[in-house]
C-alpha positions as CSV (number, residue, x, y, z in Angstrom):
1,X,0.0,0.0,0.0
2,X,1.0,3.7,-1.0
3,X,2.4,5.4,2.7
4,X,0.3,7.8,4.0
5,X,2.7,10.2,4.1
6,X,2.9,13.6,2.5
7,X,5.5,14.0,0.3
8,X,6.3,17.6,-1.0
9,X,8.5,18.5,-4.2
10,X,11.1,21.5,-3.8
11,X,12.0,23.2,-7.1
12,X,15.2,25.2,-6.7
13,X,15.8,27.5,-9.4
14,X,19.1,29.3,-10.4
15,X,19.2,33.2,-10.3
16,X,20.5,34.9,-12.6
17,X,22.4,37.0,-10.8
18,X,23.3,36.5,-6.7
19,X,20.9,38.5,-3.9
20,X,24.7,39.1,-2.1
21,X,27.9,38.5,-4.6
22,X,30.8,37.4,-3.0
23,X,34.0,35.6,-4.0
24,X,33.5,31.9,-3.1
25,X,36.9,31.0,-1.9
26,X,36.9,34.0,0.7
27,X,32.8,33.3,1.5
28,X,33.8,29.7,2.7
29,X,37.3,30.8,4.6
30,X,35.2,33.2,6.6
31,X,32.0,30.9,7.4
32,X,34.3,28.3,8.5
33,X,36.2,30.4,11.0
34,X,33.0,32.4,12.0
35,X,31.8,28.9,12.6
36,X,34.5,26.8,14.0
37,X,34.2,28.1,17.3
38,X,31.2,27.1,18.8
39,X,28.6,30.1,20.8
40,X,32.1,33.0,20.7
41,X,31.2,36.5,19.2
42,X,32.4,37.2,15.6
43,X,35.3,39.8,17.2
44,X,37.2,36.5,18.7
45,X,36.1,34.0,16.2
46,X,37.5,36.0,13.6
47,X,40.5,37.1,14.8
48,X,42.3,34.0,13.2
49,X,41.5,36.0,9.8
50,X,43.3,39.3,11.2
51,X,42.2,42.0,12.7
52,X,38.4,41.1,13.3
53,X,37.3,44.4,14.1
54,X,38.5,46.3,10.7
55,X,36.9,43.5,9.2
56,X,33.5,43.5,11.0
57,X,33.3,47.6,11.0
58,X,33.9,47.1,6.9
59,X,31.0,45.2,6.6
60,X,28.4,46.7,9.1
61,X,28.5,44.0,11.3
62,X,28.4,44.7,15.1
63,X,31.5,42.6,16.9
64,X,29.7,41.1,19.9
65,X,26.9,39.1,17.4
66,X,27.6,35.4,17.4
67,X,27.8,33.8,13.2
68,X,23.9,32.0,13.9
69,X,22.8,35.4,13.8
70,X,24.3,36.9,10.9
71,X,22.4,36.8,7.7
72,X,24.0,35.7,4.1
73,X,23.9,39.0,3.0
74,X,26.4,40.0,6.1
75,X,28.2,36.8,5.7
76,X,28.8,38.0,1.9
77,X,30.0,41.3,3.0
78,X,32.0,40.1,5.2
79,X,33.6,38.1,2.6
80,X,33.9,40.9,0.0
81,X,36.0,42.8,2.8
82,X,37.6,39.6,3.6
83,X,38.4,39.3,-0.1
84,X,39.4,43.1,-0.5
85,X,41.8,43.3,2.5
86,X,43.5,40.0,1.1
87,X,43.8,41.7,-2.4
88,X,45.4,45.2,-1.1
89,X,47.6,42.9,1.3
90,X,48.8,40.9,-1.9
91,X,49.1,44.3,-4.0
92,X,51.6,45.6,-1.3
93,X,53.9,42.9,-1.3
């Protein structure tokens, strides 16, 4: 007999453009470390990435938030300062 179970169908579809654009590479470094410390504020968690508080000011972020409450959109402009700082730090050497 058929289960008597609902079963619903997701449909994912593609944007053509992203709601937050963000390099990738530097969206996964920072969501790892944001992450890998379990219940810390971003200003410690991040500190492995530099100085967390340049970072955090950069992308409107306030320091004492923990990463479970920071939406995509911050986590992607977090990234894009992630990615920028990276990219002048590269252009001085």
């Amino acid at each position: 007999p058929p289960p008597k179970v609902p079963s619903p169908v997701l449909v994912f579809e593609t944007r053509p453009e992203p709601l937050a654009p963000a390099e990738l590479k530097a969206l996964s470094t920072v969501t790892a470390t944001a992450f890998g410390q379990r219940r810390k504020m971003l200003r410690q968690s991040l500190k492995a990435l530099g100085n967390a508080e340049d970072l955090l000011a950069a992308a409107g972020i306030d320091p004492t938030r923990r990463a479970e409450t920071v939406s995509v959109e911050g986590f992607c402009a977090l990234a894009r300062a992630f990615a920028d700082r990276r990219q002048a730090e590269d252009g001085e050497r």
